[in-house]
VEXDREN-2710 file (C-alpha; in Angstrom, 1 decimal):
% VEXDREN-2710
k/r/px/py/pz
1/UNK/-11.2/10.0/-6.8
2/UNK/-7.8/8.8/-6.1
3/UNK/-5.9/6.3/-8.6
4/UNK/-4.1/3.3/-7.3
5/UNK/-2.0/0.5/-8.9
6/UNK/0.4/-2.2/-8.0
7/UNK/2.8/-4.5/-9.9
8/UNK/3.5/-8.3/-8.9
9/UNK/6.0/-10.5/-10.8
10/UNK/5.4/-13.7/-12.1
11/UNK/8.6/-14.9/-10.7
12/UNK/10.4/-13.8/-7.6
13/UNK/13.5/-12.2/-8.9
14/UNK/13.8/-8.7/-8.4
15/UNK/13.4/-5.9/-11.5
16/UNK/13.1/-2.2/-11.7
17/UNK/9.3/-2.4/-11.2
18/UNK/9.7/1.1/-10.3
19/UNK/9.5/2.2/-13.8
20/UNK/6.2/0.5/-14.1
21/UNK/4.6/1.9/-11.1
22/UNK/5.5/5.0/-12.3
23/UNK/4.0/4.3/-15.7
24/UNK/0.5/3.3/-14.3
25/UNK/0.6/6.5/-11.7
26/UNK/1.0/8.9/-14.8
27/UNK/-1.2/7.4/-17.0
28/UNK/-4.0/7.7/-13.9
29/UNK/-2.7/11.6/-12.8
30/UNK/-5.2/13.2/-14.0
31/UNK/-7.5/11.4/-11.0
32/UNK/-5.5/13.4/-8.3
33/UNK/-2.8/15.7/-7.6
34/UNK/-2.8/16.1/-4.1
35/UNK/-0.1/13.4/-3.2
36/UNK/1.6/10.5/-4.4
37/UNK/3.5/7.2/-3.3
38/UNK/4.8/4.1/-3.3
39/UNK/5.9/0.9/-1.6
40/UNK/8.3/-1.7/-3.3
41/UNK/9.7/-5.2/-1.8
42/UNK/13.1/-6.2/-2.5
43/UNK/14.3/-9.7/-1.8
44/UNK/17.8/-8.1/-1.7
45/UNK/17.0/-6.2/1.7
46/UNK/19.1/-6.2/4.6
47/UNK/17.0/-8.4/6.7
48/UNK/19.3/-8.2/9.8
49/UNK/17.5/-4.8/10.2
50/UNK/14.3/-3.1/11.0
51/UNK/13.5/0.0/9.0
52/UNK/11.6/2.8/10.4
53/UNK/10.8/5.8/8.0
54/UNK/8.9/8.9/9.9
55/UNK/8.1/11.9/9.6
56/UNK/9.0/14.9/12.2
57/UNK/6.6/18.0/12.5
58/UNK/8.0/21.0/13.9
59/UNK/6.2/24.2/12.8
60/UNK/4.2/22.6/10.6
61/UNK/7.3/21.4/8.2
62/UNK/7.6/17.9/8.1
63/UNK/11.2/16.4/8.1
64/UNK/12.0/12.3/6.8
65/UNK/13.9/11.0/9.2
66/UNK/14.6/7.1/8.9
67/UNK/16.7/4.5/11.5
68/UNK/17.7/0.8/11.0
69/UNK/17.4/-1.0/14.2
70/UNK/18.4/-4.3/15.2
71/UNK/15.9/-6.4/16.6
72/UNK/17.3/-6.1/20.1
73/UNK/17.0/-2.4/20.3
74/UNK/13.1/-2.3/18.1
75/UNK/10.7/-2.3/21.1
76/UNK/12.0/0.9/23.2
77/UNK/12.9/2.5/20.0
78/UNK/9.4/2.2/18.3
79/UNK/8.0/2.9/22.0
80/UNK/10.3/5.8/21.9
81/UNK/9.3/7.4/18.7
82/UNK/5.6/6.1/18.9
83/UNK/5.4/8.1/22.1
84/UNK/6.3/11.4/20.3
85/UNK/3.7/13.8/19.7
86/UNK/5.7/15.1/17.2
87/UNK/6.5/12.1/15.0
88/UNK/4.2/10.2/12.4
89/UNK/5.7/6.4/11.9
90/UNK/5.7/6.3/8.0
91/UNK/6.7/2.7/7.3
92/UNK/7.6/-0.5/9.6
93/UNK/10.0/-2.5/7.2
94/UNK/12.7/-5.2/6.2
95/UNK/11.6/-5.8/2.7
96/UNK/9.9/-2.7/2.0
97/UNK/10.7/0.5/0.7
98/UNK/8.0/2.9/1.2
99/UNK/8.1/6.7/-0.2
100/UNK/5.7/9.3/-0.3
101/UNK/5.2/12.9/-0.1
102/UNK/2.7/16.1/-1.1
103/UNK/2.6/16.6/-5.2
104/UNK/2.8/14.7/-8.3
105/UNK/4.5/11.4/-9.2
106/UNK/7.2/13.4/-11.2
107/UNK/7.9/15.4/-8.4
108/UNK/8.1/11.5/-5.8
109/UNK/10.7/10.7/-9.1
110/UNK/12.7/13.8/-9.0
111/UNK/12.9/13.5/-5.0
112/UNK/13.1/9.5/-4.8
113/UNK/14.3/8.3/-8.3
114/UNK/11.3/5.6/-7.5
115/UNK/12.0/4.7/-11.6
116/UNK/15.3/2.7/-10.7
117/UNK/13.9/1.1/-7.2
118/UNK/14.0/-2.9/-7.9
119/UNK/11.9/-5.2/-6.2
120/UNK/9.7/-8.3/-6.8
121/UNK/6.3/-6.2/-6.2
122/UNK/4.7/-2.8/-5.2
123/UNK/2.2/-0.7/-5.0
124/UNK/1.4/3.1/-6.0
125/UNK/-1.2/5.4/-4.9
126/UNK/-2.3/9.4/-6.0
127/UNK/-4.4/11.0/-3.6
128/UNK/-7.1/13.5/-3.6
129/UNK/-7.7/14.8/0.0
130/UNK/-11.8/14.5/0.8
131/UNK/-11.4/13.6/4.8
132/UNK/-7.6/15.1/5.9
133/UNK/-5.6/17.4/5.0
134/UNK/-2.9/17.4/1.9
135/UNK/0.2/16.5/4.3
136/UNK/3.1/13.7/3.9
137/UNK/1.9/11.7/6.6
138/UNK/-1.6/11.6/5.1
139/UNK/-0.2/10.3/1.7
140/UNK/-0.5/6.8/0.7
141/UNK/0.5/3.9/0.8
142/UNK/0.0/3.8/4.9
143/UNK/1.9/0.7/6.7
144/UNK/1.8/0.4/10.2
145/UNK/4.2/-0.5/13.4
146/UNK/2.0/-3.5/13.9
147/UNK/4.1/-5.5/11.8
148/UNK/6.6/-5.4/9.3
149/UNK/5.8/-4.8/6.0
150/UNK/2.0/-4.5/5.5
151/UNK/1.1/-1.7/3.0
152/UNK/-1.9/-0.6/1.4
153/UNK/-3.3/1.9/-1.2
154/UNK/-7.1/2.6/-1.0
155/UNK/-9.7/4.3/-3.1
156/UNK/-13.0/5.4/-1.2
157/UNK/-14.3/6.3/1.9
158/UNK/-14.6/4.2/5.3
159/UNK/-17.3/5.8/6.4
160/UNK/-17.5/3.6/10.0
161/UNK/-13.8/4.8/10.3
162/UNK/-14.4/6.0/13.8
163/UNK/-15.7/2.8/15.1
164/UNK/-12.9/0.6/13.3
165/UNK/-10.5/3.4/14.6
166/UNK/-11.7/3.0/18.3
167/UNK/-12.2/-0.9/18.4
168/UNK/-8.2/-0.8/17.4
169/UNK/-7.2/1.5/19.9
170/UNK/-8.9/-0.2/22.6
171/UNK/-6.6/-3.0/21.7
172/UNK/-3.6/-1.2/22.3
173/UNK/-3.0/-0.2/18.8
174/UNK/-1.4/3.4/17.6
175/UNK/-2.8/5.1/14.7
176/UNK/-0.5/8.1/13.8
177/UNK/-3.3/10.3/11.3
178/UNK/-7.0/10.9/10.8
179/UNK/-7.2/9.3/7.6
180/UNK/-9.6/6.6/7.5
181/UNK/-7.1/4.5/5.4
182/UNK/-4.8/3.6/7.8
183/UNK/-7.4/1.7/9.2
184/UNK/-7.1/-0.9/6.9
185/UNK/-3.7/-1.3/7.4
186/UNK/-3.9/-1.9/11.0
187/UNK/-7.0/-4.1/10.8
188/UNK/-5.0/-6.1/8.2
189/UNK/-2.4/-6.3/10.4
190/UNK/-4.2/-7.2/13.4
191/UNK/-6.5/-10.0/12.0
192/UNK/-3.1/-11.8/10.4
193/UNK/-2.0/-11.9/14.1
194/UNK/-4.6/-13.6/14.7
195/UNK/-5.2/-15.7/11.9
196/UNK/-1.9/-15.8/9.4
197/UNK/-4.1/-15.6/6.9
198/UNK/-4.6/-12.8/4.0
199/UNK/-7.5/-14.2/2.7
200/UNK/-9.5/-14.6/6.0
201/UNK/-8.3/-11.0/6.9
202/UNK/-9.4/-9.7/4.2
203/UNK/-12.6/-10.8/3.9
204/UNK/-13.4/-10.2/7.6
205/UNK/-12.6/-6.1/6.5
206/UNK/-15.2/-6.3/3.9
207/UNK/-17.9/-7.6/6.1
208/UNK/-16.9/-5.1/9.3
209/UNK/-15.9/-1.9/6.9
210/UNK/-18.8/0.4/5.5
211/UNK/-18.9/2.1/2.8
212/UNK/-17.5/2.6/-1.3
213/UNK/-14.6/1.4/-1.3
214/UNK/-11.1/-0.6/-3.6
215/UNK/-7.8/-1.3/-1.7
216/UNK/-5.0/-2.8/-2.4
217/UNK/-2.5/-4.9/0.6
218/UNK/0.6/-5.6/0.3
219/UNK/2.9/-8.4/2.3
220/UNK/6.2/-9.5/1.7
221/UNK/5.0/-12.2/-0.6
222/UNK/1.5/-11.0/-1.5
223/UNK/-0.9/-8.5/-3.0
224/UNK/-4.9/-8.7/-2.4
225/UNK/-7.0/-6.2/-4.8
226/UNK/-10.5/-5.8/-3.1
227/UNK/-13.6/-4.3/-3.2
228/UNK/-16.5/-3.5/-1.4
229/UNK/-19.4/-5.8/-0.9
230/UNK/-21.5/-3.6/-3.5
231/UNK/-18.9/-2.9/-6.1
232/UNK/-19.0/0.8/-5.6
233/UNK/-15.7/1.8/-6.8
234/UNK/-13.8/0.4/-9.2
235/UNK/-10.9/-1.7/-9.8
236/UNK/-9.3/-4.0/-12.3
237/UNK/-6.5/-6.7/-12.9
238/UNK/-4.8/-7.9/-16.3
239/UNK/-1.6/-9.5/-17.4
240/UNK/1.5/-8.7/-19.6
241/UNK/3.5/-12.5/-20.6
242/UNK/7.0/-10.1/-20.8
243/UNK/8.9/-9.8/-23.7
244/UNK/12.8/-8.8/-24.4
245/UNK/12.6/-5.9/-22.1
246/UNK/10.1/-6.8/-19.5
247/UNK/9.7/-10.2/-17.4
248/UNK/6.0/-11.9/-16.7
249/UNK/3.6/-9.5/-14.6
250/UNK/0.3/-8.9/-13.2
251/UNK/-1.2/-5.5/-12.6
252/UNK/-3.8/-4.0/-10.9
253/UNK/-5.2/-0.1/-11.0
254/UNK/-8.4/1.9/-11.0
255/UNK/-8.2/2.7/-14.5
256/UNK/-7.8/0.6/-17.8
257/UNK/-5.0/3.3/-19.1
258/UNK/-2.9/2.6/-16.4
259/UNK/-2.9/-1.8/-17.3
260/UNK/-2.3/-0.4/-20.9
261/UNK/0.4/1.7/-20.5
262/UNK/2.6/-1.3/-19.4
263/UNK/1.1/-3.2/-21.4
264/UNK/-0.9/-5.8/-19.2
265/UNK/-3.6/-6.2/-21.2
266/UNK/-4.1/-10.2/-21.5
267/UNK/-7.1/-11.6/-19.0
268/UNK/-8.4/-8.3/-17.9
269/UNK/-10.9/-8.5/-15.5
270/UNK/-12.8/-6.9/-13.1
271/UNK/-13.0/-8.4/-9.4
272/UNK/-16.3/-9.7/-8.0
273/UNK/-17.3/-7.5/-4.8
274/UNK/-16.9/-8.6/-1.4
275/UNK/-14.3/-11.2/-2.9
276/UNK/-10.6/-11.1/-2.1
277/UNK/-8.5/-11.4/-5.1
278/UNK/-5.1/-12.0/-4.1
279/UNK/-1.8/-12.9/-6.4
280/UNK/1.3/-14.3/-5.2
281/UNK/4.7/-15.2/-6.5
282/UNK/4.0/-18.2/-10.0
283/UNK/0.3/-16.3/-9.9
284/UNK/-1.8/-19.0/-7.6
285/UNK/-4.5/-16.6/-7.8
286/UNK/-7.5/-17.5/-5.2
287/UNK/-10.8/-15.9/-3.7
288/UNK/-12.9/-16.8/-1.0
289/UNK/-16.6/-17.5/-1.7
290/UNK/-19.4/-16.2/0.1
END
């Protein structure tokens, strides 16, 4: 099964949370070795600029190509590259720095030096391939051109992927891979359009996606740990109250090791299923109800 994790401080102020996501992906590596990735938001980000990280395929090597765009030029360039056969959108971002590629988290590090990246949250995935093949595009976290900076990490199976995929598509929405994951990120995406609301979009994935299932979404200011309405995979949440060398944190991960290997072990708990457990900026932590 895969491993996932995320990082949000207590306060926004940005911090080499890096270093922690790194921490938690280790301790869990030994879950999967297939792939491995991250997505961290700064507050210090150029916000006069779209990001677009993608990926070029040309005989079977895939390139990382990535172009800042002003917001003037962000429609025909994302129609532009969208429309490429031969280009997978990675991330869609002003506050996020998403990175991913095939192998272990030491090899993301020696590529990415993800250890020093600074940010106020993030989130880390390690992937074992069951439904697509072991390729960059198909490593987590998966964003999407929807909007900006939506990310998420997922453990499990969607197994009604193709009818979420096809009731996207037939609202005009492009999904780049055949992994059912992405799924969730453009569902997210789509129901905040709709509604602004984490929560609510949430919760509406969990009554419309079948299957075992844990995922984590992150926003700009946000991360939601959920899990399926039966509780089939697992997922947990603690604290660490910081010290000389770290500030105030919450983290989230599928295993125990990863919460004690940066030392978040204060109020460990495990999420009710089918209930949204989101964490924001000064921790107002809320759930909806059934």
């Amino acid at each position: 099964m895969c491993g996932i994790c995320a990082v949000m401080l207590e306060n926004k102020k940005d911090f080499p949370i890096g270093c922690l996501l790194y921490k938690m992906m280790e301790s869990q590596q030994i879950r999967a070795q297939d792939s491995t990735g991250v997505a961290i938001f700064n507050t210090g980000s150029n916000k006069e600029f779209y990001r677009i990280d993608y990926f070029r395929k040309n005989d079977g090597v895939y390139n990382t190509f990535s172009e800042k765009v002003p917001e003037e030029r962000l429609d025909k360039t994302l129609y532009e590259l969208s429309g490429d056969p031969n280009i997978v959108i990675a991330s869609f971002s002003k506050e996020m720095n998403l990175l991913k590629d095939i192998g272990l988290v030491r090899d993301l590090e020696s590529k990415y030096k993800i250890r020093s990246i600074e940010g106020t949250h993030g989130i880390g995935h390690l992937r074992i391939a069951t439904s697509s093949r072991v390729t960059p595009d198909n490593a987590h976290p998966f964003s999407t051109i929807v909007m900006p900076d939506i990310a998420v990490v997922h453990n499990g199976e969607i197994t009604n992927y193709s009818k979420l995929k096809s009731s996207l598509e037939l609202k005009g929405y492009r999904l780049f891979t055949k992994c059912d994951s992405e799924v969730i990120a453009v569902f997210i995406a789509d129901q905040l359009l709709r509604h602004g609301d984490l929560e609510k979009a949430n919760y509406e994935l969990i009554k419309k996606a079948d299957g075992p299932f844990t995922y984590i979404v992150a926003t700009p200011d946000s991360l939601a740990l959920v899990r399926d309405k039966f509780g089939a995979r697992k997922g947990i949440f603690g604290y660490n109250p910081g010290n000389t060398h770290y500030p105030s944190f919450w983290a989230m991960a599928t295993d125990l090791s990863a919460l004690d290997s940066v030392g978040a072990t204060f109020y460990v708990e495990t999420p009710e299923p089918g209930i949204p457990k989101l964490f924001y900026n000064k921790m107002k932590i809320r759930s909806i109800p059934n």
